[in-house]
C-alpha positions as CSV (number, residue, x, y, z in Angstrom):
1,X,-66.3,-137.3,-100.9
2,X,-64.3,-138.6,-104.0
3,X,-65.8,-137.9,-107.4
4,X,-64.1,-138.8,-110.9
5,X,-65.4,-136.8,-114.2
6,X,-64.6,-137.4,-117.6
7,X,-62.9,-134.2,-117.9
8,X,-62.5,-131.0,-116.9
9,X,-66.5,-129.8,-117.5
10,X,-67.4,-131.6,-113.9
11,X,-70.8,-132.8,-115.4
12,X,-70.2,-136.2,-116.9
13,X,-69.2,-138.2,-114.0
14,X,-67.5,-142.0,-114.3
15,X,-66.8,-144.7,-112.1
16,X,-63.2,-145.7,-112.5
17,X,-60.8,-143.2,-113.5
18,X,-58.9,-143.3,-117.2
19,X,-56.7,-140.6,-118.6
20,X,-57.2,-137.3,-119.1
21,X,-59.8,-137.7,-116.2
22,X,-60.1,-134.9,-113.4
23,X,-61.0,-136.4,-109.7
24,X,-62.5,-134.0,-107.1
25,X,-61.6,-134.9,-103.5
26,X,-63.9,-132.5,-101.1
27,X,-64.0,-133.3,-96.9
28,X,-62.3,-136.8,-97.7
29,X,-62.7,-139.8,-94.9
30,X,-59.4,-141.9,-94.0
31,X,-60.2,-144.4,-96.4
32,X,-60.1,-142.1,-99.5
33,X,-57.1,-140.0,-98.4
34,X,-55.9,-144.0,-98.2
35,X,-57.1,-144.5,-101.9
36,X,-55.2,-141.5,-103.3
37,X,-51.9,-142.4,-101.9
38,X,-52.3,-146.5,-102.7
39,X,-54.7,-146.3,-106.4
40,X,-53.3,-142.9,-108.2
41,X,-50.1,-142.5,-106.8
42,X,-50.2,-138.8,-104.7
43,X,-47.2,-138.8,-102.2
44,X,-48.4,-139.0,-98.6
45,X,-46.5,-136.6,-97.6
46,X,-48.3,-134.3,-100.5
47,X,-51.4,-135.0,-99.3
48,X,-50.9,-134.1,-95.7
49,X,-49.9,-130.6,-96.9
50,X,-52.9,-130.4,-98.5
51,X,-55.0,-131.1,-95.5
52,X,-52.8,-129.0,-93.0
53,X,-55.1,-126.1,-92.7
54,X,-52.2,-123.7,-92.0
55,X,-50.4,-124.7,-95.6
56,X,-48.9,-121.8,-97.3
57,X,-49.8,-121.7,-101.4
58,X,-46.6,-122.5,-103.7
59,X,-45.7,-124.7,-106.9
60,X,-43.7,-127.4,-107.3
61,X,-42.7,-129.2,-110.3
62,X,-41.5,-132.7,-110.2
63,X,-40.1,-135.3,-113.1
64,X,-43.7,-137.0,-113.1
65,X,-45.9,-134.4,-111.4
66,X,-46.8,-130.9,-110.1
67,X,-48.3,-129.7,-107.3
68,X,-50.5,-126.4,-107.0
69,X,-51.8,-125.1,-103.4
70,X,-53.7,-122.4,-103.2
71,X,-55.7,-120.5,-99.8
72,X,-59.4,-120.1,-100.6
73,X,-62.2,-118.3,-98.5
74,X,-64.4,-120.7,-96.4
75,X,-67.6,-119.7,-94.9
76,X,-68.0,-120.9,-91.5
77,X,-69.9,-119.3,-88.3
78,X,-68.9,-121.9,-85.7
79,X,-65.5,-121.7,-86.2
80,X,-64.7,-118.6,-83.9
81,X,-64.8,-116.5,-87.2
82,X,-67.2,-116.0,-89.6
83,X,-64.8,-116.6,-92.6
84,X,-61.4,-118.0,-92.6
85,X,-59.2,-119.8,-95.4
86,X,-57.8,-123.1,-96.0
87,X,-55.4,-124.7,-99.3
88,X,-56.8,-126.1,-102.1
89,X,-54.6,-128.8,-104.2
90,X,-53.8,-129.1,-107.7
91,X,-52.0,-132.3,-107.9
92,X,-50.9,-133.0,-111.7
93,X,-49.2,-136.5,-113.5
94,X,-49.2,-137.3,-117.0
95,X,-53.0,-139.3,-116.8
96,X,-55.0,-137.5,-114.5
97,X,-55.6,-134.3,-112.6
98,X,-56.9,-134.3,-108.9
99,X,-58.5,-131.5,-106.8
100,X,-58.3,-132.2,-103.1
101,X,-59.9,-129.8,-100.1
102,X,-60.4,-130.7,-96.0
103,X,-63.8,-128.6,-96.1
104,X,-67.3,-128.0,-98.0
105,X,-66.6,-124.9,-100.2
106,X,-67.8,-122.3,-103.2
107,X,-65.0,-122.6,-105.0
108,X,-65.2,-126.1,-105.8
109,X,-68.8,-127.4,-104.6
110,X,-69.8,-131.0,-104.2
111,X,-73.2,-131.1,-106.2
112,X,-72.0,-128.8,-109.1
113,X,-68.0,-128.6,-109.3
114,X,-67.7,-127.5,-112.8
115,X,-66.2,-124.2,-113.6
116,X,-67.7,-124.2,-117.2
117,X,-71.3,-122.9,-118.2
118,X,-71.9,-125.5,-120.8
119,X,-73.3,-128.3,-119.3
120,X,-72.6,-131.1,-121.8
121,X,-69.0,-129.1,-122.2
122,X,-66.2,-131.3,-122.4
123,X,-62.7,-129.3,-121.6
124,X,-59.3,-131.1,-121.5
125,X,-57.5,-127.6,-121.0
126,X,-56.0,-128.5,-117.9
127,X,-53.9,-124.8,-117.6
128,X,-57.5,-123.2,-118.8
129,X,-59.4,-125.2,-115.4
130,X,-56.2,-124.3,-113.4
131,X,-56.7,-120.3,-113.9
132,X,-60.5,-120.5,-113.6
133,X,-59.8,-122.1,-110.4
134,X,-58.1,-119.1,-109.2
135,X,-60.6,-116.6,-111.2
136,X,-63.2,-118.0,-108.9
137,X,-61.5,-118.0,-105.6
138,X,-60.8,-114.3,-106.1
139,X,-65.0,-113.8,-107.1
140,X,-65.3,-115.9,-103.7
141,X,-63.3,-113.7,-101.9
142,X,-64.7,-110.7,-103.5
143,X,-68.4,-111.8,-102.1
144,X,-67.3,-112.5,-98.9
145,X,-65.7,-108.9,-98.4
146,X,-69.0,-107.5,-99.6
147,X,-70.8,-109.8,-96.8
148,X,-68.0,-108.6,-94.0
149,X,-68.6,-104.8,-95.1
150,X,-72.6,-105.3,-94.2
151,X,-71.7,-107.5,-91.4
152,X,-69.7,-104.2,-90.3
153,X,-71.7,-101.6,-90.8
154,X,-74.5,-103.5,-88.1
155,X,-72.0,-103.7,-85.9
156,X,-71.3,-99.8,-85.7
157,X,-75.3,-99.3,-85.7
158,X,-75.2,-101.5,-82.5
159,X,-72.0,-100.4,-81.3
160,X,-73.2,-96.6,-80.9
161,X,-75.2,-96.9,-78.6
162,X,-73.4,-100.4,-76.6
163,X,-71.7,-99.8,-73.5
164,X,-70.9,-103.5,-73.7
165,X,-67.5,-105.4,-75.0
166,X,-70.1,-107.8,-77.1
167,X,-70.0,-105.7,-80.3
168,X,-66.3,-104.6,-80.2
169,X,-65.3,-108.3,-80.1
170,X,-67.3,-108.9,-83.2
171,X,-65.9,-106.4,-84.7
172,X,-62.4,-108.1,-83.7
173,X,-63.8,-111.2,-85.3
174,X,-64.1,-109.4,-89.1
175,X,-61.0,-108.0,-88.3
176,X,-59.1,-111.3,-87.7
177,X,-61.4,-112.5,-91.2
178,X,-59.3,-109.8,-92.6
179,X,-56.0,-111.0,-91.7
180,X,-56.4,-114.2,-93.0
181,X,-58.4,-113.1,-96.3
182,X,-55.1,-110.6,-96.9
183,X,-52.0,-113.3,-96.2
184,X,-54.0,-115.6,-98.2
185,X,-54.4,-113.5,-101.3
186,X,-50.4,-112.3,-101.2
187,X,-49.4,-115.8,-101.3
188,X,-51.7,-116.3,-104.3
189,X,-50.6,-113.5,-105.9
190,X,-47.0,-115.0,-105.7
191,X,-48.1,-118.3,-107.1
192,X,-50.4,-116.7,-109.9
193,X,-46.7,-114.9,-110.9
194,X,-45.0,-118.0,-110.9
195,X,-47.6,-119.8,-112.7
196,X,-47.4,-116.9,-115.3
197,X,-43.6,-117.2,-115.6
198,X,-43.4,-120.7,-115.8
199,X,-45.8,-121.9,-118.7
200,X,-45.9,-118.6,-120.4
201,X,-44.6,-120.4,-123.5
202,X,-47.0,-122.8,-123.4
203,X,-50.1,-120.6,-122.6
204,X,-52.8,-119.8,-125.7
205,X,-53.9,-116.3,-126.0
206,X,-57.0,-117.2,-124.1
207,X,-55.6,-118.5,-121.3
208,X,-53.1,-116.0,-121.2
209,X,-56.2,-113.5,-120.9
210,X,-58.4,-115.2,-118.2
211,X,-54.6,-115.2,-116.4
212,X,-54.5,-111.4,-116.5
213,X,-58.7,-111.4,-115.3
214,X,-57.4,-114.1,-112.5
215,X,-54.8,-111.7,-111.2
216,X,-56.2,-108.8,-111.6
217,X,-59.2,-110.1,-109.5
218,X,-56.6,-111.4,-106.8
219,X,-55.4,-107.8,-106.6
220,X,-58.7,-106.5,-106.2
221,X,-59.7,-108.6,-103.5
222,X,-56.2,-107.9,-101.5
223,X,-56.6,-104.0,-102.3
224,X,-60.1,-104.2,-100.9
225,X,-58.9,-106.5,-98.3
226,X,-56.8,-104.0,-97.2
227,X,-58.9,-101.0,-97.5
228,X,-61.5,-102.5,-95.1
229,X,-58.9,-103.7,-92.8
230,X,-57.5,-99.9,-92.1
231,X,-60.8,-99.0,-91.8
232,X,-62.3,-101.1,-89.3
233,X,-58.5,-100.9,-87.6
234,X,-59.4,-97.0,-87.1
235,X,-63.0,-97.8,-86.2
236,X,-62.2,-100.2,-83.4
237,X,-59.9,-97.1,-81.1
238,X,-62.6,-95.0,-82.0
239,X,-66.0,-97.1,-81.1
240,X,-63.6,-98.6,-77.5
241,X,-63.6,-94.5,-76.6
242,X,-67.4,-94.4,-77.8
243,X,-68.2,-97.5,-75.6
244,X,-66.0,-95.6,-72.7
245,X,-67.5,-92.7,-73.2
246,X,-71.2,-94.2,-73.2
247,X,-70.5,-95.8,-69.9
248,X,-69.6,-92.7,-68.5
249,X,-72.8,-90.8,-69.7
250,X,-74.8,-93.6,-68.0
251,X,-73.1,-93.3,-64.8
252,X,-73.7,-90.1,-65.1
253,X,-77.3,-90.7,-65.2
254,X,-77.1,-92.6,-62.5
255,X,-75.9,-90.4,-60.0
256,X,-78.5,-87.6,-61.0
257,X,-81.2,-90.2,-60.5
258,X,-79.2,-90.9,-57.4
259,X,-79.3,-87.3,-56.1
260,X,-82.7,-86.5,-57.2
261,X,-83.9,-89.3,-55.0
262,X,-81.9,-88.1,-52.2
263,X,-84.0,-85.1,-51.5
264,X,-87.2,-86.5,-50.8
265,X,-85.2,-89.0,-48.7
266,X,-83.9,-85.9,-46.3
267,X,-87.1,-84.2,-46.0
268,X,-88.4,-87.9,-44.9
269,X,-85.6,-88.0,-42.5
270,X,-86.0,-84.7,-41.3
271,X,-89.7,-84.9,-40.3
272,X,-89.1,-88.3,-39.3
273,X,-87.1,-87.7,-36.5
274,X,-88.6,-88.1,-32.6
275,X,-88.5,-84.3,-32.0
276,X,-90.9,-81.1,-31.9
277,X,-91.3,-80.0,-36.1
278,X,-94.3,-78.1,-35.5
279,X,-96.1,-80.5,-38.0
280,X,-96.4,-83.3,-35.3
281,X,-100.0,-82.0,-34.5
282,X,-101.1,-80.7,-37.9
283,X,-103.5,-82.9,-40.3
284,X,-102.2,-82.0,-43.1
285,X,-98.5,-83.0,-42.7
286,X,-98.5,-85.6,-44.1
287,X,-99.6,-84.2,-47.4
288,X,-97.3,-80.5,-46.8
289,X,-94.0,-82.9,-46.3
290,X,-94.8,-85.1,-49.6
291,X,-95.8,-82.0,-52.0
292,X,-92.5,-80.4,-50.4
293,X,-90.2,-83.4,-51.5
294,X,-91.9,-83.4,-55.2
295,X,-91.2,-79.8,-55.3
296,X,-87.9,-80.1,-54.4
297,X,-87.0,-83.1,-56.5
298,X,-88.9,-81.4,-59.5
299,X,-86.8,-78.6,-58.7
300,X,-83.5,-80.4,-58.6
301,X,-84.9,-82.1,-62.2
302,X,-85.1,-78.8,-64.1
303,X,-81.6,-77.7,-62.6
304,X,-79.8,-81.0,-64.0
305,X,-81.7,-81.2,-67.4
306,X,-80.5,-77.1,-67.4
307,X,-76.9,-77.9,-66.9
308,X,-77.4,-81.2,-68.9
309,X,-76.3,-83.5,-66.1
310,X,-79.8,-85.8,-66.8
């Protein structure tokens, strides 16, 4: 989908683009990608980086235009992983501004892009929209680390008492999450630096502000990236010894069951047999030989729960 705003705000939407104008590009068909390359100029080659889902962030800086890529958190449940990230593009010329992403997102949504409270705000800032783009992908990453850590903690409620691999490979799942939210926010941190070095001259005391929030928020997310990554590292060899370990007390189980049932099954063999007992001609018998075999299995009960084998 291929929207054009007036500016910066994201609220006063126009049909044709003019200068000064910012264009949001979110899950773009052919034929926009297309319109990009042919109507405002953006190198084909440019925009196929931007839709490579495995793009690394950087910044370039050409004679006509510049080029900002960052990684950005994506919530998705069908796509092996819960979360996982993919670039966004900053593509800058002298007229216009345009935002381009292959997937639905939180940083940049379709129904209510704009980064600015104000609703009938008009910002040309472009650096100012730049920054807050990053200020938001690091909140985004922030509340999906929050939703991973409660994701986790289920996952070790269930995994306590699993003898099954079903839990530890979700728990591999937040772990790979992990991986990708932590390469992701390094490379932003690298570009956030080289943003700051390059248009520090240029950069009001406001900006220059929200920059420090922007990377300071980046550097929270990787730190508690991080954190929960050593964490759940530790707590997967741990809970693969508690599954281990589970399966061994049920089998364990199951072989007192299976010897507790064994006794009744020899008395029943033994006075089954075709041979003198001295019980053949008795009435009661049958009743002696099945208040036996409960005694004896009760018996063998108290024994194991004694020795806690049951």
């Amino acid at each position: 989908m291929l929207k054009i705003f007036k500016s910066f705000g994201g609220y006063s939407e126009i049909p044709q683009a003019e200068k000064g104008c910012w264009i949001n590009v979110v899950q773009p068909t052919q034929a926009e990608l297309n319109q990009l390359q042919e109507e405002f100029q953006v190198p084909a080659d440019i925009v196929q980086d931007i839709m490579d889902v495995d793009e690394r962030p950087r910044y370039e800086v050409d004679e006509d235009w510049s080029l900002i890529i960052l990684r950005i958190p994506v919530e998705s449940p069908n796509n092996g992983v819960p979360y996982y990230t993919l670039p966004l593009g900053i593509f800058r010329s002298n007229e216009i501004t345009i935002t381009l992403c292959s997937t639905v997102n939180q940083v940049l949504p379709l129904e209510k892009p704009a980064l600015y409270r104000g609703q009938t705000l008009l910002v040309h800032d472009e650096l100012n929209f730049i920054i807050r783009l990053f200020l938001r992908s690091g909140s985004s990453y922030l509340q999906y680390l929050k939703q991973i850590n409660h994701q986790t903690t289920q996952i070790e409620t269930e995994l306590e008492k699993s003898v099954r691999n079903k839990e530890l490979n979700k728990l591999l799942k937040m772990e790979k999450c992990l991986v990708f939210f932590i390469t992701s926010l390094k490379a932003n941190e690298i570009v956030l630096a080289k943003l700051r070095n390059a248009l520090k001259k240029n950069m009001t005391e406001l900006n220059e502000d929200l920059l420090e929030d922007a990377i300071i928020e980046n550097k929270q997310a990787l730190e508690m990236s991080q954190i929960y990554s050593d964490i759940q590292s530790g707590m997967m060899d741990a809970f693969a010894s508690v599954i281990s370990n589970n399966l061994n007390v049920r089998m364990k189980q199951l072989a007192s069951i299976s010897i507790i049932l064994m006794i009744p099954t020899l008395v029943a063999s033994l006075y089954g047999m075709n041979v003198p007992n001295h019980l053949e001609s008795n009435t009661w018998a049958f009743p002696v030989i099945i208040i036996f075999s409960v005694a004896l299995a009760t018996l063998g009960i108290i024994i194991f729960r004694k020795k806690e084998l049951f």
